[in-house]
PyMOL Python script that loads the backbone (N, CA, C, O; Angstrom):
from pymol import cmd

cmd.read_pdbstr("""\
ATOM      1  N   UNK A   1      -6.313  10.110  -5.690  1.00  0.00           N
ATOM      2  CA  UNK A   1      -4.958  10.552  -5.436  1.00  0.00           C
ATOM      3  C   UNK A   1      -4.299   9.552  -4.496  1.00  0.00           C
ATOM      4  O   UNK A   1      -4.945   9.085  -3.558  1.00  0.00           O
ATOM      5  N   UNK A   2      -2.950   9.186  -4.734  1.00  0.00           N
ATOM      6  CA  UNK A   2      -2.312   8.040  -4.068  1.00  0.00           C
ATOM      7  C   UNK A   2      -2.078   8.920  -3.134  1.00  0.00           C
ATOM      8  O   UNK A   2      -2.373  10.114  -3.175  1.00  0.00           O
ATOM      9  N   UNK A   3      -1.297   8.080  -1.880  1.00  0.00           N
ATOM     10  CA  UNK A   3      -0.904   8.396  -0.772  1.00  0.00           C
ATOM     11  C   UNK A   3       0.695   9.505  -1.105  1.00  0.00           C
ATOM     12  O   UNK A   3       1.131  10.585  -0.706  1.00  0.00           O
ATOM     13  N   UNK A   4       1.144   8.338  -2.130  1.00  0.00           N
ATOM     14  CA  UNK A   4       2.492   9.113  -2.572  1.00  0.00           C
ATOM     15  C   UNK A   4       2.849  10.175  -2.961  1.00  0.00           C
ATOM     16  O   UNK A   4       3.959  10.692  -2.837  1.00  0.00           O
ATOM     17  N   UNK A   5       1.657  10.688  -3.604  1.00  0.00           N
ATOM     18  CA  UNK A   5       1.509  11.816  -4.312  1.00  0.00           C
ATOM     19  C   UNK A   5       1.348  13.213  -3.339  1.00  0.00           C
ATOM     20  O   UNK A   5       1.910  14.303  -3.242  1.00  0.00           O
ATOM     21  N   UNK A   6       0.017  12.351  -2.562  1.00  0.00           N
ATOM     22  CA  UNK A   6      -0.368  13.688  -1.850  1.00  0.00           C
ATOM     23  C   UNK A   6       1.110  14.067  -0.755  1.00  0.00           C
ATOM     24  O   UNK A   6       1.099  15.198  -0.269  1.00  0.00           O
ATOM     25  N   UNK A   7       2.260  13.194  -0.413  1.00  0.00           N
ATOM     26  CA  UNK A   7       3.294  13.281   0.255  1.00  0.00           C
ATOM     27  C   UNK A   7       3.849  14.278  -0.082  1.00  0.00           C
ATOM     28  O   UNK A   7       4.018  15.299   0.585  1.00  0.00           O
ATOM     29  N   UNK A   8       4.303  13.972  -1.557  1.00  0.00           N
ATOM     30  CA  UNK A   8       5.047  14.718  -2.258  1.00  0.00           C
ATOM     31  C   UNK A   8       5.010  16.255  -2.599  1.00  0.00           C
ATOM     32  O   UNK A   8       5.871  17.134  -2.634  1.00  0.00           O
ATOM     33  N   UNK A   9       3.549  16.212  -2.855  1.00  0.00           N
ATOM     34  CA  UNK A   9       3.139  17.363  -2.735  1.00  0.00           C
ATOM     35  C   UNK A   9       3.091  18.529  -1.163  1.00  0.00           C
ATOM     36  O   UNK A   9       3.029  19.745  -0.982  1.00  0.00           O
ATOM     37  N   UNK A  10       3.137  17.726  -0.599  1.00  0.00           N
ATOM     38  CA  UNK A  10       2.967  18.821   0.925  1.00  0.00           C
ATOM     39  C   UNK A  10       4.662  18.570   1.486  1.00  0.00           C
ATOM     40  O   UNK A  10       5.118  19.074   2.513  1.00  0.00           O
ATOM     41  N   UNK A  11       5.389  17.710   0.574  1.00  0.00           N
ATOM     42  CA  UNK A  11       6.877  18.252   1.156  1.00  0.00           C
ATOM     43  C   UNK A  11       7.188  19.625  -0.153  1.00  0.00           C
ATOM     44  O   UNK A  11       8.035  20.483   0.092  1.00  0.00           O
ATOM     45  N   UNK A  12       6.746  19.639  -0.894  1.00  0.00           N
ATOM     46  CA  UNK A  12       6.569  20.966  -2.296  1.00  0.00           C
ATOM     47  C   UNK A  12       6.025  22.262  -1.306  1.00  0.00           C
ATOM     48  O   UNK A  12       6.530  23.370  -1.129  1.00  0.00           O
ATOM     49  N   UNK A  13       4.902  21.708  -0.794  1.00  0.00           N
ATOM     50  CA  UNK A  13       4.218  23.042   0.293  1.00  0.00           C
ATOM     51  C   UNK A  13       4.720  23.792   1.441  1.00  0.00           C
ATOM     52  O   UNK A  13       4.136  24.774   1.899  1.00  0.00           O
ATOM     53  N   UNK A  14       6.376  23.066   2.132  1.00  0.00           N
ATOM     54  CA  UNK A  14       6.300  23.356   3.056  1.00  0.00           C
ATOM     55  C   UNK A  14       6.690  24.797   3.800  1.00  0.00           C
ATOM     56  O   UNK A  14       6.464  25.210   4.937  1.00  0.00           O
ATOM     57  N   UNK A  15       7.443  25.436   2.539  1.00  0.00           N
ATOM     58  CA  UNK A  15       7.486  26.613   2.556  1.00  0.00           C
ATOM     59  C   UNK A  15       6.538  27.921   2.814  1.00  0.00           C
ATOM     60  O   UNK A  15       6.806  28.972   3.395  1.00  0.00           O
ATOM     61  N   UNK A  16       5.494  27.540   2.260  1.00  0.00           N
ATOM     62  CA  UNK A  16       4.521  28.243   2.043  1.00  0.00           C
ATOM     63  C   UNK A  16       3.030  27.906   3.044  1.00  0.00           C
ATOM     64  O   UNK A  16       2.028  27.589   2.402  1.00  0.00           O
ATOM     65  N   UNK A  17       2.957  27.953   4.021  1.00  0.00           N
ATOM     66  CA  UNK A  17       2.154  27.735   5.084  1.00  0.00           C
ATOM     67  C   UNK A  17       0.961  28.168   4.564  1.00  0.00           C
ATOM     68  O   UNK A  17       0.458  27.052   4.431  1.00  0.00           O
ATOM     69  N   UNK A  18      -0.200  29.206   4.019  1.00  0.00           N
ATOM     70  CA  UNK A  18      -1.067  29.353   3.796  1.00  0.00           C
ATOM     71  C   UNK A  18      -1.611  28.428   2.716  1.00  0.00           C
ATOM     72  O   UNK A  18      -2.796  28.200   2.962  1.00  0.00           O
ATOM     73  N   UNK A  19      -1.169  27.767   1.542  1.00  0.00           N
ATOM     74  CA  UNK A  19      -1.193  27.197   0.684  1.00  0.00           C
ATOM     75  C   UNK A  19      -1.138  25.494   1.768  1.00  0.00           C
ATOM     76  O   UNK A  19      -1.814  24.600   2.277  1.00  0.00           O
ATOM     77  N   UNK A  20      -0.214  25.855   1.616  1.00  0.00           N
ATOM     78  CA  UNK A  20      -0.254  24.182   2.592  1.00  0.00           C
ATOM     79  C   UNK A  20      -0.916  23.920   3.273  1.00  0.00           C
ATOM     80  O   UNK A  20      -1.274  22.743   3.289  1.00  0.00           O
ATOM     81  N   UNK A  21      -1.524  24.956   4.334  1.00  0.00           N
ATOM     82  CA  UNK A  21      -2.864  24.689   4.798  1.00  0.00           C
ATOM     83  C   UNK A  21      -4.171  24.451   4.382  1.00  0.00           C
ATOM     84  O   UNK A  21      -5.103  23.929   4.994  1.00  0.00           O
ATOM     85  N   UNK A  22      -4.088  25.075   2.843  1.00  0.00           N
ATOM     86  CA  UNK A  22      -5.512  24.960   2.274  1.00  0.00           C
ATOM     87  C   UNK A  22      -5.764  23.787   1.254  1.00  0.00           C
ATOM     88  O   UNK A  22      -6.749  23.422   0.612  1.00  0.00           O
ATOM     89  N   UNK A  23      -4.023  23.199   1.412  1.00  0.00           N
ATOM     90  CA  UNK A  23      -4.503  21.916   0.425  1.00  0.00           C
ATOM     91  C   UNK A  23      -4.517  21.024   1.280  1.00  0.00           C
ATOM     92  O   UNK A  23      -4.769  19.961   0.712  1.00  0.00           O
ATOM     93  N   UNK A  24      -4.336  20.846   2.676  1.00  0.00           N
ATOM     94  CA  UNK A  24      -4.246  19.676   3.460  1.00  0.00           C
ATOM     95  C   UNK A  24      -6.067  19.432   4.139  1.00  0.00           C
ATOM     96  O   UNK A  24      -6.579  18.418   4.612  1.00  0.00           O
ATOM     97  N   UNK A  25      -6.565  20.610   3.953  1.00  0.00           N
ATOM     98  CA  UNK A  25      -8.145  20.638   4.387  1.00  0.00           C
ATOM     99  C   UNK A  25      -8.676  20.158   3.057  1.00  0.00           C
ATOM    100  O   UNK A  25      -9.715  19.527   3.248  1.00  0.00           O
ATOM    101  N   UNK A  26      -8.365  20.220   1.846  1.00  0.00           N
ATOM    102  CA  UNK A  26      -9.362  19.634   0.983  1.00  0.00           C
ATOM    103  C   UNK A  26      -8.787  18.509   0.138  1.00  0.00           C
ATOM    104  O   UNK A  26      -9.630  17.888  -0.510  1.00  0.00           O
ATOM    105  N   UNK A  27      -7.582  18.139   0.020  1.00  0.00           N
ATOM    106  CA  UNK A  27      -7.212  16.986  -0.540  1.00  0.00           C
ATOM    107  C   UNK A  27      -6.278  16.031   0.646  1.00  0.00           C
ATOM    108  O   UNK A  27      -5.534  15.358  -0.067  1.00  0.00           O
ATOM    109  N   UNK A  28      -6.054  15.755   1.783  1.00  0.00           N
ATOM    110  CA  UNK A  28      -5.947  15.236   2.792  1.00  0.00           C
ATOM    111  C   UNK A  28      -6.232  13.959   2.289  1.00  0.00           C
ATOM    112  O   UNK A  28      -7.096  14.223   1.453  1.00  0.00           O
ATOM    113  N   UNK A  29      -6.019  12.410   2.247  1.00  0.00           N
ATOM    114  CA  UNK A  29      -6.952  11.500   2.263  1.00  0.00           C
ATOM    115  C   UNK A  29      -7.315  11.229   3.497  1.00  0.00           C
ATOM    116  O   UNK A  29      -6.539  11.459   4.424  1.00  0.00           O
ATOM    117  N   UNK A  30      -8.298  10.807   3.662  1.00  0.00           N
ATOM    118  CA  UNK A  30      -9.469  10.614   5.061  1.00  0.00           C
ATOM    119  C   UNK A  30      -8.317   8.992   5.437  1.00  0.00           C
ATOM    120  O   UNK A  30      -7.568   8.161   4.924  1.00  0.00           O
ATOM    121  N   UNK A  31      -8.887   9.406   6.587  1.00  0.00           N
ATOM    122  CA  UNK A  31      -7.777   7.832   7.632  1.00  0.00           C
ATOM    123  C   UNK A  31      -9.133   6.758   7.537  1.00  0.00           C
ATOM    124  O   UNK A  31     -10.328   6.925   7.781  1.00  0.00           O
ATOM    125  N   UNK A  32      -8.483   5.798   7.149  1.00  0.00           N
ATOM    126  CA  UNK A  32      -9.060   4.487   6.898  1.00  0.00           C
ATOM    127  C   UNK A  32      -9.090   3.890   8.245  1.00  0.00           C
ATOM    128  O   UNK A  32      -8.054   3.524   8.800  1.00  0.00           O
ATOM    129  N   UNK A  33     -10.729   3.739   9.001  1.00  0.00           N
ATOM    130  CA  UNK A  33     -10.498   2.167   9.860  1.00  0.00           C
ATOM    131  C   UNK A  33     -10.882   0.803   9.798  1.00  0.00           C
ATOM    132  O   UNK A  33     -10.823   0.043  10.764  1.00  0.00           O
ATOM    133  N   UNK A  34     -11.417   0.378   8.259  1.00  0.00           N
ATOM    134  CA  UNK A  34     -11.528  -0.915   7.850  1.00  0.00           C
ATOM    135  C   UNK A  34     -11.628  -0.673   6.461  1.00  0.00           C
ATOM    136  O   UNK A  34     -11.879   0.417   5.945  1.00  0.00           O
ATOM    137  N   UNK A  35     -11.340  -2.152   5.662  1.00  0.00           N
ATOM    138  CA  UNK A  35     -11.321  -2.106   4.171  1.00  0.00           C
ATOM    139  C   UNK A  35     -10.093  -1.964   3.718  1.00  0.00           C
ATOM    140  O   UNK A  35      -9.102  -1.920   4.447  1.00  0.00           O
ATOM    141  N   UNK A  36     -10.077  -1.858   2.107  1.00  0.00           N
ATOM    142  CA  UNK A  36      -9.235  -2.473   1.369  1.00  0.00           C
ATOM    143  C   UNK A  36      -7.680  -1.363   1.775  1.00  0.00           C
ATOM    144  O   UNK A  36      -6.480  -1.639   1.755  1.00  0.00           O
ATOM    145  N   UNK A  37      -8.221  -0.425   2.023  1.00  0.00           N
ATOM    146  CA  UNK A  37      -7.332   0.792   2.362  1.00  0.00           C
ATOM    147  C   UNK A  37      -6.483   1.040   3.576  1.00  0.00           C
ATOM    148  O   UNK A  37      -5.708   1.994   3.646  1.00  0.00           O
ATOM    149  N   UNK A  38      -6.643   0.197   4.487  1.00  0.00           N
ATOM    150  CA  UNK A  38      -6.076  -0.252   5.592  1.00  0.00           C
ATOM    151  C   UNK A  38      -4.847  -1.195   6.367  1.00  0.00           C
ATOM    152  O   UNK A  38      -4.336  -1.192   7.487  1.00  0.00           O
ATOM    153  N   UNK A  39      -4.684  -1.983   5.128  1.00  0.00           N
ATOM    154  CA  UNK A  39      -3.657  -3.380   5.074  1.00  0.00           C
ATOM    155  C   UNK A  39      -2.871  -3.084   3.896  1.00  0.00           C
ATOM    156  O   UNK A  39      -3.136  -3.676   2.849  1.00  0.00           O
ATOM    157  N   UNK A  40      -1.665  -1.990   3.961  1.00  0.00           N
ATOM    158  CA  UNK A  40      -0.601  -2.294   2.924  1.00  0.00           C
ATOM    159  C   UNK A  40       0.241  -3.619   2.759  1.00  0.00           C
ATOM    160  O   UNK A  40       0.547  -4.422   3.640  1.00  0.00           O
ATOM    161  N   UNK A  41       0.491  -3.644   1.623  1.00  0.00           N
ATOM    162  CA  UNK A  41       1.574  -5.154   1.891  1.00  0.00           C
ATOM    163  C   UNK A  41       2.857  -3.877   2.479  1.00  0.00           C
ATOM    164  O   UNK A  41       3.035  -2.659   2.499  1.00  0.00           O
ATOM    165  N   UNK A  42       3.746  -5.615   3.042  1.00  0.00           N
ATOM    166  CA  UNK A  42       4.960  -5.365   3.557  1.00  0.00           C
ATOM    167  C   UNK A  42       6.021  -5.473   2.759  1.00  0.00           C
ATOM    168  O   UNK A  42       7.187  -5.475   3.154  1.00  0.00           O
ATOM    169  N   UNK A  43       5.729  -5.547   1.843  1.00  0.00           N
ATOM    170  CA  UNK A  43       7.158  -5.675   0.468  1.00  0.00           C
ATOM    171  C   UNK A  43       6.918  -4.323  -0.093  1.00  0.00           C
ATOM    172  O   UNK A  43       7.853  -3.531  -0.211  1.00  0.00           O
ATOM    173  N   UNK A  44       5.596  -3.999  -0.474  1.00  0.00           N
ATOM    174  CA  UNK A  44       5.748  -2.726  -1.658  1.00  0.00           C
ATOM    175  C   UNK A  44       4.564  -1.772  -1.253  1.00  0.00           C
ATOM    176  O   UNK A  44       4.366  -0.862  -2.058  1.00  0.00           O
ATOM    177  N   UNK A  45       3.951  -1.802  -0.434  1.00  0.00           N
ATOM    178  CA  UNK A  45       3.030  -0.618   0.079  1.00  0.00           C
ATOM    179  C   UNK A  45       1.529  -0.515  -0.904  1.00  0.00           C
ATOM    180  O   UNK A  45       0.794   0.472  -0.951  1.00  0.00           O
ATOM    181  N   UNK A  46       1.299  -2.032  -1.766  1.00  0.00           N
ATOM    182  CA  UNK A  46       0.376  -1.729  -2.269  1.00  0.00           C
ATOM    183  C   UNK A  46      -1.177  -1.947  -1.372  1.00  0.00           C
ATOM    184  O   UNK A  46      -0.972  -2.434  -0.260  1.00  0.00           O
ATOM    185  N   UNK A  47      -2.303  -1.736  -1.603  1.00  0.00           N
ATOM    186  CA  UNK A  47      -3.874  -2.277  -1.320  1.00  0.00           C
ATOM    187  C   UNK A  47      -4.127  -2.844  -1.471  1.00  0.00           C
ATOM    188  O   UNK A  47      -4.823  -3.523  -0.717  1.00  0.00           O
ATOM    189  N   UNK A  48      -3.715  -3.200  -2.920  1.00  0.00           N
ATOM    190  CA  UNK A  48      -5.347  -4.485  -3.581  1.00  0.00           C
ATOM    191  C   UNK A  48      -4.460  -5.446  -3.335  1.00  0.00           C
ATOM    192  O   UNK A  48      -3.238  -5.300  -3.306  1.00  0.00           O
ATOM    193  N   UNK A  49      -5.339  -6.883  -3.076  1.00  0.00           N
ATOM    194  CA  UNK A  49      -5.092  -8.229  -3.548  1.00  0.00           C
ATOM    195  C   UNK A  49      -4.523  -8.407  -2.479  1.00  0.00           C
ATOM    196  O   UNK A  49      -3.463  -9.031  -2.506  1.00  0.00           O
ATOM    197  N   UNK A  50      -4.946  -8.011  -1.445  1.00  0.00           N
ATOM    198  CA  UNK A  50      -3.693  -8.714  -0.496  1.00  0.00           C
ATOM    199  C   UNK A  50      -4.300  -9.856   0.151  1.00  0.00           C
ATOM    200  O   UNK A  50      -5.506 -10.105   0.165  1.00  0.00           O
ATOM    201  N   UNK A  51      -3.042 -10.776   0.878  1.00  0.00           N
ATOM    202  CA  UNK A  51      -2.662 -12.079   1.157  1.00  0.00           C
ATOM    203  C   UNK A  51      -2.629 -12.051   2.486  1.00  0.00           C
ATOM    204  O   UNK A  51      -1.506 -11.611   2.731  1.00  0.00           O
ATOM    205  N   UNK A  52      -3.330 -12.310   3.785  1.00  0.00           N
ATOM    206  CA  UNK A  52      -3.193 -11.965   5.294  1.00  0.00           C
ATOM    207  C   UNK A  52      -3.094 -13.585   5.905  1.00  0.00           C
ATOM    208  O   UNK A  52      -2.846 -13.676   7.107  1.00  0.00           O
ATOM    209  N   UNK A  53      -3.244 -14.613   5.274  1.00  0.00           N
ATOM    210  CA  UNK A  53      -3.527 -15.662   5.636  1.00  0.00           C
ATOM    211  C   UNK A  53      -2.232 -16.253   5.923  1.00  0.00           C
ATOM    212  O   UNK A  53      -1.212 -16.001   5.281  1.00  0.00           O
ATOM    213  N   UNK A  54      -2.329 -17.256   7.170  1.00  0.00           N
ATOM    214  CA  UNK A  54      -0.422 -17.520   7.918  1.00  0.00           C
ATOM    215  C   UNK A  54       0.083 -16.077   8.277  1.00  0.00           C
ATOM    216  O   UNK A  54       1.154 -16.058   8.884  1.00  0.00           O
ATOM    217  N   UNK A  55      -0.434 -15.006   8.040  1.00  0.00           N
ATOM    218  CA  UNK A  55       0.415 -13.651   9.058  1.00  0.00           C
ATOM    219  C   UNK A  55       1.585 -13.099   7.726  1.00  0.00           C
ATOM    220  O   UNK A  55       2.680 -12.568   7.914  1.00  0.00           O
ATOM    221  N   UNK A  56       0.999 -13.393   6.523  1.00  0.00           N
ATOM    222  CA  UNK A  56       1.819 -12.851   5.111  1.00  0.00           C
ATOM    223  C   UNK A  56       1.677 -11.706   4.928  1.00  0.00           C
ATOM    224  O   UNK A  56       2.708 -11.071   4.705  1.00  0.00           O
ATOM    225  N   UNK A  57       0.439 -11.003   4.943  1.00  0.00           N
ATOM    226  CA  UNK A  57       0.323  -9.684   4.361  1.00  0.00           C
ATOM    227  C   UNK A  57       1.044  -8.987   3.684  1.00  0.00           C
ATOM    228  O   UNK A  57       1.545  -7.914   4.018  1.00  0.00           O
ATOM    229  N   UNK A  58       1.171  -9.646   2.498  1.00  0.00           N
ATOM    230  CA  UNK A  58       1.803  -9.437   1.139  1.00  0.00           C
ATOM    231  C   UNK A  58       0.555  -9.349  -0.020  1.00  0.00           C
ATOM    232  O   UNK A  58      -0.560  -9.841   0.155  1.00  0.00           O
ATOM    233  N   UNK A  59       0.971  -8.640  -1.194  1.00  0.00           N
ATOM    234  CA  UNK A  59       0.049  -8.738  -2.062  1.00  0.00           C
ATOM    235  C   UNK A  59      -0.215  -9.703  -2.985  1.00  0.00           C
ATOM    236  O   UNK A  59       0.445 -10.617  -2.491  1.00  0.00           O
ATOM    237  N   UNK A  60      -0.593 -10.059  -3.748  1.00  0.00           N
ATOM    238  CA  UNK A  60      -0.563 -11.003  -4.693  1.00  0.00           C
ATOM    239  C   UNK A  60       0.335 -11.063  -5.347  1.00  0.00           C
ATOM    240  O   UNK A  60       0.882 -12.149  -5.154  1.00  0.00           O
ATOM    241  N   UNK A  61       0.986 -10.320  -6.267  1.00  0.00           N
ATOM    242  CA  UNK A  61       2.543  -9.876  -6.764  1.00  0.00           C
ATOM    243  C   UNK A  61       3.658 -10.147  -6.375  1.00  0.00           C
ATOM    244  O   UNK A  61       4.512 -10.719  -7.052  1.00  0.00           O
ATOM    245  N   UNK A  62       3.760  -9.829  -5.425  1.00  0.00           N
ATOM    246  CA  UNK A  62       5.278  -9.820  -3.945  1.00  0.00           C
ATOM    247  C   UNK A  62       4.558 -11.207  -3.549  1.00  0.00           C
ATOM    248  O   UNK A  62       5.537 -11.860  -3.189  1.00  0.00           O
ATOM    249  N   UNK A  63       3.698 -11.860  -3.431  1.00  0.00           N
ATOM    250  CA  UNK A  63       3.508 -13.525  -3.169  1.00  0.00           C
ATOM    251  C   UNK A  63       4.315 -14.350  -4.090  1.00  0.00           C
ATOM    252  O   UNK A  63       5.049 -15.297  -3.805  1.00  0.00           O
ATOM    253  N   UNK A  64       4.057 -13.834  -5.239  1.00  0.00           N
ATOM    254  CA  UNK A  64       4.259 -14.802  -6.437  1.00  0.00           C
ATOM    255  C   UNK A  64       5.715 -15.018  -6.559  1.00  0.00           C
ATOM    256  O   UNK A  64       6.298 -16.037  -6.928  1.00  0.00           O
ATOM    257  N   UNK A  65       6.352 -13.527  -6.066  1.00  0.00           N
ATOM    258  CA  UNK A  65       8.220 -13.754  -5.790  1.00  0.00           C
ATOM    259  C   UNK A  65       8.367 -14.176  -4.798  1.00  0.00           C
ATOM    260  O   UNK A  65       9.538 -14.515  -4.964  1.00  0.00           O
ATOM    261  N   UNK A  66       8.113 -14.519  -3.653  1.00  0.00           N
ATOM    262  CA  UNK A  66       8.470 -14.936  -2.781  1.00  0.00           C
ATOM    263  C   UNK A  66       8.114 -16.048  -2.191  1.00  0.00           C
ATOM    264  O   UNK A  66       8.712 -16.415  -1.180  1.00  0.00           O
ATOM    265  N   UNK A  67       6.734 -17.013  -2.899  1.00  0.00           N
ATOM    266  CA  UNK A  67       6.438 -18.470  -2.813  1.00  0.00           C
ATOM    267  C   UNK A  67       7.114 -19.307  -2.510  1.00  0.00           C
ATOM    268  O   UNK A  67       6.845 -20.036  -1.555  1.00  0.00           O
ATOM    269  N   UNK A  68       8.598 -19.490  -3.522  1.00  0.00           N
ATOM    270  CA  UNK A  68       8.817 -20.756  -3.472  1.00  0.00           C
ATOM    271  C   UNK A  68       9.883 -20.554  -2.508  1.00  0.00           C
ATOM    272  O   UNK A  68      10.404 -21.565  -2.038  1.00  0.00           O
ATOM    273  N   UNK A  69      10.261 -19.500  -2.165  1.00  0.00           N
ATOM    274  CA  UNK A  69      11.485 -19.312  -1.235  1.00  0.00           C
ATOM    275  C   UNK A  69      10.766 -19.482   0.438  1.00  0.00           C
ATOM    276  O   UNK A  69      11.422 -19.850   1.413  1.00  0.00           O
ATOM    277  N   UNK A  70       9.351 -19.135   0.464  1.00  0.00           N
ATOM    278  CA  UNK A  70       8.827 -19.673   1.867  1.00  0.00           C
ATOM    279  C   UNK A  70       8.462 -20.954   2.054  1.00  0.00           C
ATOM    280  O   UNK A  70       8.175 -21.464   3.137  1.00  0.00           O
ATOM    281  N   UNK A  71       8.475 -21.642   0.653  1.00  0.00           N
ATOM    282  CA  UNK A  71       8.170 -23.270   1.005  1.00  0.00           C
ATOM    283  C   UNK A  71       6.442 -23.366   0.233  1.00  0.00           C
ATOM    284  O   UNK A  71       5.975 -24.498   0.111  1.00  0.00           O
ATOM    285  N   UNK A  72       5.845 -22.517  -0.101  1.00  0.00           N
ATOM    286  CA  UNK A  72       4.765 -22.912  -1.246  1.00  0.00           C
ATOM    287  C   UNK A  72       4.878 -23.555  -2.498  1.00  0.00           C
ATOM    288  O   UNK A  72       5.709 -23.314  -3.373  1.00  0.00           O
ATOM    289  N   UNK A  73       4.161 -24.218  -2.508  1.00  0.00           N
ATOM    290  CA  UNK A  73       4.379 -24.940  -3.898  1.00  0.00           C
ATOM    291  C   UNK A  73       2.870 -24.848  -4.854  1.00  0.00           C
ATOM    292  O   UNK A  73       1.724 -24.694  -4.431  1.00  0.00           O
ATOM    293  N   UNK A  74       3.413 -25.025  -6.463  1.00  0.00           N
ATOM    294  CA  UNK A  74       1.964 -25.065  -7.352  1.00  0.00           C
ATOM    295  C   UNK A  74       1.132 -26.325  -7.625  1.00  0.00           C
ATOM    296  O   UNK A  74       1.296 -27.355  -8.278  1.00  0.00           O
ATOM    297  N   UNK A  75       0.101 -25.772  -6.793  1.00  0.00           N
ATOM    298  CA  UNK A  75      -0.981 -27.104  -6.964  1.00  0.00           C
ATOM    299  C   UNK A  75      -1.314 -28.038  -8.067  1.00  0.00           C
ATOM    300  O   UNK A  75      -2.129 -27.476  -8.799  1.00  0.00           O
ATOM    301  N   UNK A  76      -1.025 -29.237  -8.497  1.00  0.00           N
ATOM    302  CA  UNK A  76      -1.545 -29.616  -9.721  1.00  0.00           C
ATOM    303  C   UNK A  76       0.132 -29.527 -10.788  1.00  0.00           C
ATOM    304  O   UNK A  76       0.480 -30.356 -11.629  1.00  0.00           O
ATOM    305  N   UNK A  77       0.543 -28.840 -10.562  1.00  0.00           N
ATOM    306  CA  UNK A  77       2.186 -28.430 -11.172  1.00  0.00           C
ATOM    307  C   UNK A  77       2.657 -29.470 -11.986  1.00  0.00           C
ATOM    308  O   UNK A  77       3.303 -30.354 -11.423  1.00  0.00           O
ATOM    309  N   UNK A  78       2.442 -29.559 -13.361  1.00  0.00           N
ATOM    310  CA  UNK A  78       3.284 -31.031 -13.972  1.00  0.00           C
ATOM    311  C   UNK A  78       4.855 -30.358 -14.282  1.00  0.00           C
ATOM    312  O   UNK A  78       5.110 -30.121 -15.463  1.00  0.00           O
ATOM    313  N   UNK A  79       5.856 -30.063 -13.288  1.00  0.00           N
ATOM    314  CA  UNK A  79       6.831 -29.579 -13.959  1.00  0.00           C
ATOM    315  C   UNK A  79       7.610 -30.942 -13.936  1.00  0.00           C
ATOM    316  O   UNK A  79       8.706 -31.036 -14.488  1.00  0.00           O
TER     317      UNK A  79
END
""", "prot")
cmd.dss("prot")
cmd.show_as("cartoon", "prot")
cmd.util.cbc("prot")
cmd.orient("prot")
């Protein structure tokens, strides 16, 4: 279950306090203190693939748009 989801769902709950309590004890996601689950990118809130190197912490995706506008260039590149 994404993060987004389980959000969504307990702003659905908030009416209903007994219910909301019993889904926040068993579908809660557990707090991350190392690993892949810990470092969202800063463009789009994803996990995987991310980029921390130079202080980017962007994902691989949101890298690829925003390369050439930080001054990266493609290695080998016959354009």
């Amino acid at each position: 279950m994404t993060a987004k989801k389980w959000d969504k769902t307990i702003w659905q709950l908030d009416n209903k306090t007994a219910k909301k309590a019993r889904y926040e004890k068993f579908n809660k996601p557990k707090v991350r203190k190392f690993g892949r689950g810990t470092k969202p990118c800063k463009l789009c809130g994803r996990y995987g693939a991310h980029i921390n190197k130079y202080g980017l912490h962007v994902c691989r995706q949101c890298f690829r748009d925003i390369a050439s506008k930080i001054g990266f260039k493609k290695y080998g590149a016959e354009v």
